[in-house]
C-alpha positions in Angstrom: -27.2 -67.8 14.6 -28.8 -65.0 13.0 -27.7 -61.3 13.7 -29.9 -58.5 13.8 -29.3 -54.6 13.9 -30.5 -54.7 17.3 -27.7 -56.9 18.1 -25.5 -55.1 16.4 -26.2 -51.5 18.0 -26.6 -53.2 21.6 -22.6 -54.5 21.0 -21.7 -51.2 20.0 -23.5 -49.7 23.1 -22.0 -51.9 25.5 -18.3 -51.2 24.0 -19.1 -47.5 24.6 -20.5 -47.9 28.6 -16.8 -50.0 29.2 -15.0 -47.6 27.3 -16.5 -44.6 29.5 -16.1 -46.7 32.9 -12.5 -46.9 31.8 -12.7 -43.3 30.9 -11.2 -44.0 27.6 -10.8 -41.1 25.3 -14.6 -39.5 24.4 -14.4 -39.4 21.1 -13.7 -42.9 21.0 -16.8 -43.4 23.1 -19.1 -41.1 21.1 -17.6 -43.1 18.0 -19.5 -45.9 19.6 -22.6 -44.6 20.8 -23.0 -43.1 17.1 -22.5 -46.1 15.4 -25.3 -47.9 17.7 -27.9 -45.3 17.2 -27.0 -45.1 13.0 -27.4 -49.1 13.3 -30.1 -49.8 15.6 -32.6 -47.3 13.8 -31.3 -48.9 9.9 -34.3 -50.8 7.9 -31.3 -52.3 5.8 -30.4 -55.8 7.4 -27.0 -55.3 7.7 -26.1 -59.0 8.5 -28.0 -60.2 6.1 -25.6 -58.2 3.7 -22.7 -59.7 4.7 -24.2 -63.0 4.9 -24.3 -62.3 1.0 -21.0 -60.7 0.5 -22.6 -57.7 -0.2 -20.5 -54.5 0.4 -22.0 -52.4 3.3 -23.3 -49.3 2.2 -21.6 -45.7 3.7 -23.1 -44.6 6.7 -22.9 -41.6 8.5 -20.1 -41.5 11.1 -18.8 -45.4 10.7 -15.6 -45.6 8.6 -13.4 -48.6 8.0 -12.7 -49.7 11.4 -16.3 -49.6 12.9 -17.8 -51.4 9.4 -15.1 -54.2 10.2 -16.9 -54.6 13.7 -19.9 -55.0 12.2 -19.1 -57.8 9.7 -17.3 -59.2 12.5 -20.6 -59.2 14.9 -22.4 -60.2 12.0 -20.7 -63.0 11.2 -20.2 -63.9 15.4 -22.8 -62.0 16.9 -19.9 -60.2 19.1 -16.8 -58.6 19.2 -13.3 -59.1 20.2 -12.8 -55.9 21.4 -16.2 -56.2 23.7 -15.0 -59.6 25.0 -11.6 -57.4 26.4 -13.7 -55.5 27.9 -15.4 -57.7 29.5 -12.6 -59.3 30.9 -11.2 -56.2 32.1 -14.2 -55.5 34.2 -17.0 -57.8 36.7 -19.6 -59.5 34.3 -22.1 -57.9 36.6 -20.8 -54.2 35.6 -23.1 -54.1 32.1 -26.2 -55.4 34.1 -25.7 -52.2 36.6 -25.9 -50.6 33.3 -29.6 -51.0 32.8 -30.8 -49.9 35.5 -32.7 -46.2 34.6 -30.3 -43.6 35.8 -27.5 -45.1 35.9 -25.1 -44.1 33.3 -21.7 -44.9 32.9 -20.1 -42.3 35.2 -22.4 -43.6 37.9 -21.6 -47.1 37.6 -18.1 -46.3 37.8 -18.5 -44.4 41.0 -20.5 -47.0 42.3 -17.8 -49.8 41.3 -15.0 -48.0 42.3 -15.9 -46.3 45.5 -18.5 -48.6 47.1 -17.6 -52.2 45.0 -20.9 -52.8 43.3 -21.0 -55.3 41.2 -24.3 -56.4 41.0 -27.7 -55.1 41.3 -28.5 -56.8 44.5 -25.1 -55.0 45.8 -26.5 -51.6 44.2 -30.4 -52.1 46.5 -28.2 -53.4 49.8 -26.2 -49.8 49.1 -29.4 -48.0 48.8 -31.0 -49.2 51.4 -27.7 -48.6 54.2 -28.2 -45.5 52.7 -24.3 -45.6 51.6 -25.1 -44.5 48.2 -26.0 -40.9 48.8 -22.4 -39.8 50.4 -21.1 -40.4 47.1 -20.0 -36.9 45.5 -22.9 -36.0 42.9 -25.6 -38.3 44.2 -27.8 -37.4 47.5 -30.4 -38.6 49.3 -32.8 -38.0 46.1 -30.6 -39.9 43.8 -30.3 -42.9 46.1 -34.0 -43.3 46.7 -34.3 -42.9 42.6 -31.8 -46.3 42.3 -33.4 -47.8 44.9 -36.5 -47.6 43.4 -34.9 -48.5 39.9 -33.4 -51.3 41.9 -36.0 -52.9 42.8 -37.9 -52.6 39.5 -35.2 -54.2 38.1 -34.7 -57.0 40.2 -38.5 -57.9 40.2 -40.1 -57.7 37.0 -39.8 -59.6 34.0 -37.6 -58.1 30.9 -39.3 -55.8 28.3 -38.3 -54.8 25.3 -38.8 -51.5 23.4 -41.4 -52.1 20.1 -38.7 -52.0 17.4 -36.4 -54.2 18.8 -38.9 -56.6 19.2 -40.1 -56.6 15.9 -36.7 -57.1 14.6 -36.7 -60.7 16.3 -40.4 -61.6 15.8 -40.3 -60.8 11.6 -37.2 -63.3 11.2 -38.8 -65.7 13.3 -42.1 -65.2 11.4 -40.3 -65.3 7.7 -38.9 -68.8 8.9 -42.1 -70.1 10.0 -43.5 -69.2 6.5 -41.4 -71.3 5.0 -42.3 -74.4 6.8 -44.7 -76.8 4.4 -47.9 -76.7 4.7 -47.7 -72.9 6.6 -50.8 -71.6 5.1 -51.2 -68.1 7.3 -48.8 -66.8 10.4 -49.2 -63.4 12.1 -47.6 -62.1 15.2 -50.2 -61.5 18.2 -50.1 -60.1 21.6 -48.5 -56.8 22.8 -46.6 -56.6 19.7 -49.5 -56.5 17.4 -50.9 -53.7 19.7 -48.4 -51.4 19.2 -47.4 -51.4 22.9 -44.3 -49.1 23.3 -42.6 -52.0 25.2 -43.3 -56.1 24.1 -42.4 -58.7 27.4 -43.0 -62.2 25.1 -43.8 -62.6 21.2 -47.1 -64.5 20.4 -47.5 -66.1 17.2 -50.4 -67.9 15.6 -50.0 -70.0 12.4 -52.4 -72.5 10.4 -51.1 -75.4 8.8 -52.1 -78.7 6.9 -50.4 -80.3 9.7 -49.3 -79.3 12.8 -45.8 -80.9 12.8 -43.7 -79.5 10.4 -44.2 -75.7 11.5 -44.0 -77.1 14.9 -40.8 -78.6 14.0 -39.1 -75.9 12.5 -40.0 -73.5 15.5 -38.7 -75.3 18.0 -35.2 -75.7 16.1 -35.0 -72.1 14.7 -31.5 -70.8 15.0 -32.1 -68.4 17.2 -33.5 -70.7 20.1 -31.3 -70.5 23.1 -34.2 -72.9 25.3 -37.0 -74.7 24.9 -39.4 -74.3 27.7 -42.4 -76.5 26.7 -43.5 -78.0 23.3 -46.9 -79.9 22.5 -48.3 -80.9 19.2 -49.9 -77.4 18.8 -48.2 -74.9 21.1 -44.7 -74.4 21.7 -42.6 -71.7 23.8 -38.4 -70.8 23.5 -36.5 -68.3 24.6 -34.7 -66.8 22.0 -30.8 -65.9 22.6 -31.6 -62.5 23.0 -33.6 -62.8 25.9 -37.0 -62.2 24.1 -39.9 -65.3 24.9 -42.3 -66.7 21.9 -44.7 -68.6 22.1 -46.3 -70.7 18.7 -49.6 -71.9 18.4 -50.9 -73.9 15.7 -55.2 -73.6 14.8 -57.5 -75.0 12.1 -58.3 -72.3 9.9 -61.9 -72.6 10.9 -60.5 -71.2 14.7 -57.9 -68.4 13.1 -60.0 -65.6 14.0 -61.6 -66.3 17.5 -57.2 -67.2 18.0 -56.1 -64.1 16.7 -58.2 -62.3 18.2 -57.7 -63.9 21.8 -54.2 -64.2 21.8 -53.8 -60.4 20.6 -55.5 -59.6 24.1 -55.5 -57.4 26.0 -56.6 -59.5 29.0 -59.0 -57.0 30.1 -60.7 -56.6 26.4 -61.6 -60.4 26.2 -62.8 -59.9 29.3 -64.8 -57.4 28.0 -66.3 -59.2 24.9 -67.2 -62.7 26.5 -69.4 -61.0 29.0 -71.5 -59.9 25.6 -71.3 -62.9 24.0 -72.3 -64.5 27.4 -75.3 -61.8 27.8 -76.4 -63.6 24.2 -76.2 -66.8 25.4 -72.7 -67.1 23.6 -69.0 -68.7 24.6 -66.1 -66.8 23.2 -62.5 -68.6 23.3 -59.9 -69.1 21.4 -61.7 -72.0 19.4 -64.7 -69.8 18.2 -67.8 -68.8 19.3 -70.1 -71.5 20.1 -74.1 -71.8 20.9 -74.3 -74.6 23.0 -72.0 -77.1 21.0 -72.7 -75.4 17.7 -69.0 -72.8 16.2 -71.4 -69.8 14.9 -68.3 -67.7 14.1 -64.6 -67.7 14.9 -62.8 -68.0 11.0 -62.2 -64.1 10.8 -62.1 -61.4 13.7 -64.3 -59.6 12.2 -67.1 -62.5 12.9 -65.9 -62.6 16.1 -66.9 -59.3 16.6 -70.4 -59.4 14.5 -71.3 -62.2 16.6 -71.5 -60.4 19.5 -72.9 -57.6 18.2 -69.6 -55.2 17.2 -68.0 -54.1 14.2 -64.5 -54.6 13.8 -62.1 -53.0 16.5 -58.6 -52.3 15.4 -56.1 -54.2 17.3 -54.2 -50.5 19.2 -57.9 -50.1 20.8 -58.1 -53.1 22.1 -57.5 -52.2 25.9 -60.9 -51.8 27.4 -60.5 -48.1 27.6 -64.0 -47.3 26.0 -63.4 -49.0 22.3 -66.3 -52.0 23.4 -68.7 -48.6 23.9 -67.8 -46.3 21.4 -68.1 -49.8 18.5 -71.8 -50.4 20.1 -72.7 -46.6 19.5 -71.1 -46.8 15.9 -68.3 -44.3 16.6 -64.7 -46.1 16.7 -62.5 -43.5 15.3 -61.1 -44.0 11.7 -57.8 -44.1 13.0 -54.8 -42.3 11.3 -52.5 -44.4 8.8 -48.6 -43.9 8.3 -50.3 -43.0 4.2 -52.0 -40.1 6.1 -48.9 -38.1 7.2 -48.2 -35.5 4.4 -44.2 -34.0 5.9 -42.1 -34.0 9.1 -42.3 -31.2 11.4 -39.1 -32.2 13.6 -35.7 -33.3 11.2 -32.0 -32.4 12.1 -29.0 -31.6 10.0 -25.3 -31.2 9.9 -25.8 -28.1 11.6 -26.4 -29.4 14.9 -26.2 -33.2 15.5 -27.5 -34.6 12.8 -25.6 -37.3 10.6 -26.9 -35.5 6.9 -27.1 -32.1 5.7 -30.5 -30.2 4.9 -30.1 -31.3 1.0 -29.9 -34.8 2.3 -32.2 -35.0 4.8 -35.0 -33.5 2.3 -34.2 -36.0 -0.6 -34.6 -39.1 1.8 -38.2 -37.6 3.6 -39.7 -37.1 -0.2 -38.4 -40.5 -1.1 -40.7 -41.6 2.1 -44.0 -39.6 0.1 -43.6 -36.5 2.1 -44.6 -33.2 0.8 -42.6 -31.0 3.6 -39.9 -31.0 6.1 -39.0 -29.1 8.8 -35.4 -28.3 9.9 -35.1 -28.2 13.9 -31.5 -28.3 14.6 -31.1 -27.3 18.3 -30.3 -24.5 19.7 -27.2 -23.1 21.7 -28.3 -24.7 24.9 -27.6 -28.2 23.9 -23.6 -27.1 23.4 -22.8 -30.9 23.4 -25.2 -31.2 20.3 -23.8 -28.4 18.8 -26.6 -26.1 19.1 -27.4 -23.2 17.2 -26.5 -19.6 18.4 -28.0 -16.8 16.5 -25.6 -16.2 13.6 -25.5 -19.6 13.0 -29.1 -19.9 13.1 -29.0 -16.8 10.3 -26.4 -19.0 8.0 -29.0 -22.0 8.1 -31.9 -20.3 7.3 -30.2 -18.5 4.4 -28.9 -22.3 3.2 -32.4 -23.5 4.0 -33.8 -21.4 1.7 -31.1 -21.5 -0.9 -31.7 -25.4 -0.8 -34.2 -26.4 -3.6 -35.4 -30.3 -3.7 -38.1 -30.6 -6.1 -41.5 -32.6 -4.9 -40.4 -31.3 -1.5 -41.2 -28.0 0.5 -38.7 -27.1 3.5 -39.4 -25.2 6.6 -37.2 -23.1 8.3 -37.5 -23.9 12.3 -35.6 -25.2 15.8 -35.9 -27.1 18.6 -35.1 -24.6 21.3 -34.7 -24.9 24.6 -36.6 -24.6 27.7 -34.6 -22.8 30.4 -35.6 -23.6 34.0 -37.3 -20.3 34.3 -39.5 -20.9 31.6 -37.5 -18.6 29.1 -36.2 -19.5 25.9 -32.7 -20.5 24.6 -33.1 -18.0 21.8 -34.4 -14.6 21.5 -38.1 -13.6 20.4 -36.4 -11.4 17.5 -34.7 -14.3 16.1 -37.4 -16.7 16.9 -39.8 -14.6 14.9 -37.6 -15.3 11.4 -39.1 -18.6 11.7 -41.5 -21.0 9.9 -41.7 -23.2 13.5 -40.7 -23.0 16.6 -40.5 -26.4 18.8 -40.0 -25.8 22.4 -38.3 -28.6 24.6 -37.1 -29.1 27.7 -33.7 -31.2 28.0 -32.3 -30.4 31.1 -33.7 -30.1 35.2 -35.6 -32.8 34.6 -35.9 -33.5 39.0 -37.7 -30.1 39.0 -40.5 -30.7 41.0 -44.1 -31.1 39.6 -45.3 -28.2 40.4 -42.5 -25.8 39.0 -41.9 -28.3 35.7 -45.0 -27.6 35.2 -44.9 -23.6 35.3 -42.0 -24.0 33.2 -43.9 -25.5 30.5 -46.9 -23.3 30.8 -44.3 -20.0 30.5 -43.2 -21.4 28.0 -46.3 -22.3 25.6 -47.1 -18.6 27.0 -44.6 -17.3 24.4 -46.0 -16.3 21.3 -43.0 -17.3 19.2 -43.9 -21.1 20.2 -46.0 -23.7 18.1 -45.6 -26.9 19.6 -44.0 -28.4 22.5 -41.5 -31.3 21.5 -41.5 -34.7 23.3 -43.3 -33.5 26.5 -42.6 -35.9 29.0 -39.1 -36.3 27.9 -38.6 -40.0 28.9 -36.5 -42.4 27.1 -38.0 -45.7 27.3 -35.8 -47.8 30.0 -32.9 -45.7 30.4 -35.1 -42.1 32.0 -38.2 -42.2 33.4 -40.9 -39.2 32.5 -40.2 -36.1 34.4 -43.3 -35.2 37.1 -45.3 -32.6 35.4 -49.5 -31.9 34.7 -50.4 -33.0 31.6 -53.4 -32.0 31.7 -52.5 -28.2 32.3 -50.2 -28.5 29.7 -52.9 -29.7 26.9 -55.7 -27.2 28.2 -52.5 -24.5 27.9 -52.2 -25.5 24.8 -55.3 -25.3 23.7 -56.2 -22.0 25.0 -52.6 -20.7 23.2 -53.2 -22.4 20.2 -50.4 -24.2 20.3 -49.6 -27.8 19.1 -48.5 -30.8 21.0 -45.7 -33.2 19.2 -46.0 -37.0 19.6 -41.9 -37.9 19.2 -41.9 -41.5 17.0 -38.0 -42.3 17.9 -38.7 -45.7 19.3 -36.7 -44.5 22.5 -39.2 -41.7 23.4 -42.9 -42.6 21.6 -43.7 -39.4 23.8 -47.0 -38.7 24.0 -48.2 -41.4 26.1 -51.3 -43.1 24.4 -53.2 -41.6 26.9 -51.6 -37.8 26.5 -53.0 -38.4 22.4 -56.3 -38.5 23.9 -56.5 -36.3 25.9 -55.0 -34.0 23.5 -57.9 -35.1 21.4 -60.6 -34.1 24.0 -59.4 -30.6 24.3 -59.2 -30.1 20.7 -55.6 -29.8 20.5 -53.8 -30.9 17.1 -50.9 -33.7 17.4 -47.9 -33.7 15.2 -46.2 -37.0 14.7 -42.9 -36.1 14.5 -39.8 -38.6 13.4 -36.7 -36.3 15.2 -35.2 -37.9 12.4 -31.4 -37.5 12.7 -30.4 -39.4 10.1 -31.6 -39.9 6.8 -32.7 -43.9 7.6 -34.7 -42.4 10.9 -37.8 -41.5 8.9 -38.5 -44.8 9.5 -39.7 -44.1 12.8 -43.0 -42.0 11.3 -43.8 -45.6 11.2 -43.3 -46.3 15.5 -45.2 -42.7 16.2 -48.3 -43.8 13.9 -48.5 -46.9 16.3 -49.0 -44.7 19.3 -51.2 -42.3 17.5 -53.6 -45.2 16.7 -53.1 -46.7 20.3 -54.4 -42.8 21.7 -57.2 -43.2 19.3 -56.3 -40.3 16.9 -57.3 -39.6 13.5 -56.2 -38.0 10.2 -58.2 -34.7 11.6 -56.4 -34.8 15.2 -52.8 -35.1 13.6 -51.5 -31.1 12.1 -48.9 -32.6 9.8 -51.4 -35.1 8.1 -52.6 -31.9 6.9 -51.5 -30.6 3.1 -48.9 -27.7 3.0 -51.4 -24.9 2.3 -53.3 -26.0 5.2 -50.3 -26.2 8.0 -49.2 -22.7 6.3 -52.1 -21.0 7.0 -52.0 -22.7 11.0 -48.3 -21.9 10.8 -49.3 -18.2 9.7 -51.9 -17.7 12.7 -48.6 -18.4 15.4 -46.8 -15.9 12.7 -49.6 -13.6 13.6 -49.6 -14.1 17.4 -45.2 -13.8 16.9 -45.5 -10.4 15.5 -45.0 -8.7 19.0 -41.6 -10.8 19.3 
């Protein structure tokens, strides 16, 4: 059975959550957890390299041991030393695992003190209120599991964009190679950009339906088949993930694509046009009377109702169907659109590749500048940045000269609870950028979250606020906090307002972007790259950008160097009473 990066990472993961509920040694653990994050965010297929008895190429923190693992997973799609593991502890232990705030030290206190195995165990716990006599939980912890609980146990598994992708492109790149396969595309949430996929939806044309039906049903990768017809099919794949085939004459690809890429409510939308014009929309075409009048390409889907095109990340009944009647969709940004990277970390903090590095692999991507925002002292488990060793990076920073690329001397400091920085304003001001971000108290309530933010964006040393709900998608839920005082406080300081593109945050919200773009306040779509293979998630945070309707104007490092210098230079001016 095919092995993916995804697959790869999640193995290492898991060996590092039974290590720490064994409290093995850390390092040991952090070996682990480094080694998923390198993998899981790698555009190299790395089981597809052994597959070829290709050498693996050096990466950043995974020596000879951990590459052994992962020709080992690649070649069984596990390892030995996770299978210990899992005999060493209840099967139910790595589910417990995935519930949002649950981390390994949890689970373990949860196992060991209370006997949890399970998550039906964990909401029984809750609910007797046993959980919050535990020493570090509370009251306020145990109604957060409860609540996590109970998500868990009654809605359907999601997964996060890129993983999903990883399992629909193999299963598309198969399907191509059926005979007769004369078009396939993916569909559905995926092709939306949604931050989180819950099935895969793919539509193909064929001389005959057969063959590609054939082949999809017996894919290597198909743990069940639920239901199979002559022109639809749907498996579960063994990683959990649901897709679902369907097989169309070409003269029907377009009215199919463009109802199976949804959403619900958009369809909706467009058949009570077509219906107002004496129309029927489905997924066969759009008929008058008996008579197909369109329904070969989306785009005469949309003319026949009256539309122009609508990008697929707009398609969510959220005012696309009026702005297209009134002629003013948004020309929404493109990944070709982003001219540098305005949040990159080095060696100096946690990053896996010095500055030289990290600049050689973001003007191998096309980009024109780069940022350095290590973090600052705060983050001592990140090895943060104190103010001497901020002074010997920006004197490397500067020393460091990549032709084709222009770097930017900044950090990622940190919010204090007060609403102070992690930094002083006199060393602040010897900066190109300042990012603030909050990575700690995120239970503060709403109200005082939010004052924190605002005091904050109230210093004069700050351009942009990093990753401003700080959520990581299933694992931390956003903290409670205003967003719209936040953007107007933004706007009113002149301040910037980053969209994070690692897959595990794509923070801004859709919905932050635009509002952000209603109160006139620029976005940066930012990669947090902290490896040199992470640029790749520019790609993720272009997705969300498109999905909160932004364009090239709305997005500050879309802009050319001379342009962002001379924004940059207006926060220099505001920092000169730092």
């Amino acid at each position: 059975m095919p092995v993916h990066n995804a697959d790869i990472a999640r193995v290492f993961e898991e060996i590092a959550d039974l290590l720490e509920i064994q409290q093995a040694n850390p390092f040991r653990v952090r070996a682990y957890r480094n080694a998923a994050l390198t993998v899981g965010n790698l555009s190299l297929d790395l089981a597809a390299a052994v597959r070829q008895g290709k050498a693996l190429p050096k990466l950043p923190g995974i020596g000879a041991d951990l590459a052994g693992k992962i020709g080992e997973i690649a070649r069984t799609g596990t390892a030995a030393l996770l299978e210990r593991l899992h005999q060493q502890l209840p099967p139910a232990i790595t589910e417990l695992l995935q519930i949002p705030g649950l981390g390994p030290k949890r689970v373990r206190a949860l196992y060991q003190d209370l006997g949890i195995t399970s998550v039906a165990r964990l909401q029984r716990a809750a609910r007797e209120g046993a959980i919050r006599a535990l020493p570090g939980f509370g009251a306020k912890t145990e109604f957060a599991i409860l609540q996590a609980a109970e998500a868990r146990l009654s809605k359907a598994r999601r997964f996060k964009l890129v993983v999903a992708e990883q399992y629909a492109d193999a299963l598309i790149d198969d399907l191509r190679r059926a005979r007769g396969v004369t078009a396939v595309a993916v569909a559905g949430s995926l092709r939306r950009m949604r931050e989180t996929v819950g099935d895969v939806d793919i539509l193909a044309t064929a001389d005959q339906s057969g063959e590609v039906m054939r082949r999809f049903v017996r894919y290597a990768e198909v743990k069940e088949v639920i239901s199979q017809g002559p022109t639809r099919a749907s498996v579960l794949l063994a990683s959990g993930l649901q897709a679902d085939l369907r097989v169309v004459p070409e003269e029907s690809y377009g009215a199919a694509l463009h109802y199976f890429t949804g959403s619900k409510a958009h369809n909706i939308a467009i058949r009570k046009l077509a219906q107002a014009r004496g129309l029927k929309v489905n997924e066969y075409g759009v008929f008058k009377g008996r008579r197909r009048i369109a329904g070969q390409t989306e785009e005469s889907v949309y003319a026949a109702v009256g539309l122009p095109y609508i990008p697929p990340e707009l398609r969510e009944d959220r005012g696309e169907i009026e702005a297209a009647r009134r002629a003013r969709l948004p020309r929404l940004v493109e990944l070709a659109d982003l001219q540098g990277d305005l949040h990159a970390h080095s060696t100096w903090s946690d990053g896996r590749h010095t500055v030289r590095e990290m600049a050689l692999a973001a003007r191998a991507r096309g980009l024109g500048y780069l940022a350095i925002t290590d973090h600052s002292r705060r983050l001592a488990a990140a090895h943060g940045l104190d103010p001497v060793r901020l002074g010997k990076q920006i004197d490397e920073i500067e020393r460091t000269r990549v032709e084709g690329i222009t770097l930017l001397k900044g950090i990622e400091v940190d919010i204090l609870e007060d609403g102070t920085l992690d930094l002083p304003d006199s060393v602040l001001g010897e900066l190109d950028l300042v990012i603030a971000a909050v990575h700690s108290a995120f239970g503060l309530p709403r109200a005082r979250q939010t004052e924190r933010i605002l005091r904050a964006l109230d210093n004069p040393c700050v351009a942009m606020l990093a990753h401003p709900l700080g959520r990581l998608i299933g694992a931390r839920e956003p903290y409670e906090v205003d967003m719209l005082k936040i953007v107007r406080q933004a706007a009113a300081r002149g301040r910037f307002l980053e969209l994070n593109a690692h897959p595990e945050r794509l923070d801004l919200l859709d919905v932050h972007c635009r509002m952000a773009k209603d109160e006139g306040v620029l976005v940066s779509v930012n990669s947090d790259a902290h490896s040199v293979a992470q640029f790749d998630n520019l790609r993720c945070g272009i997705g969300q950008a498109r999905r909160g309707w932004l364009e090239k104007r709305d997005v500050l490092n879309a802009r050319p160097l001379p342009e962002l210098q001379a924004l940059l230079r207006r926060q220099a001016a505001g920092a000169a009473a730092c």
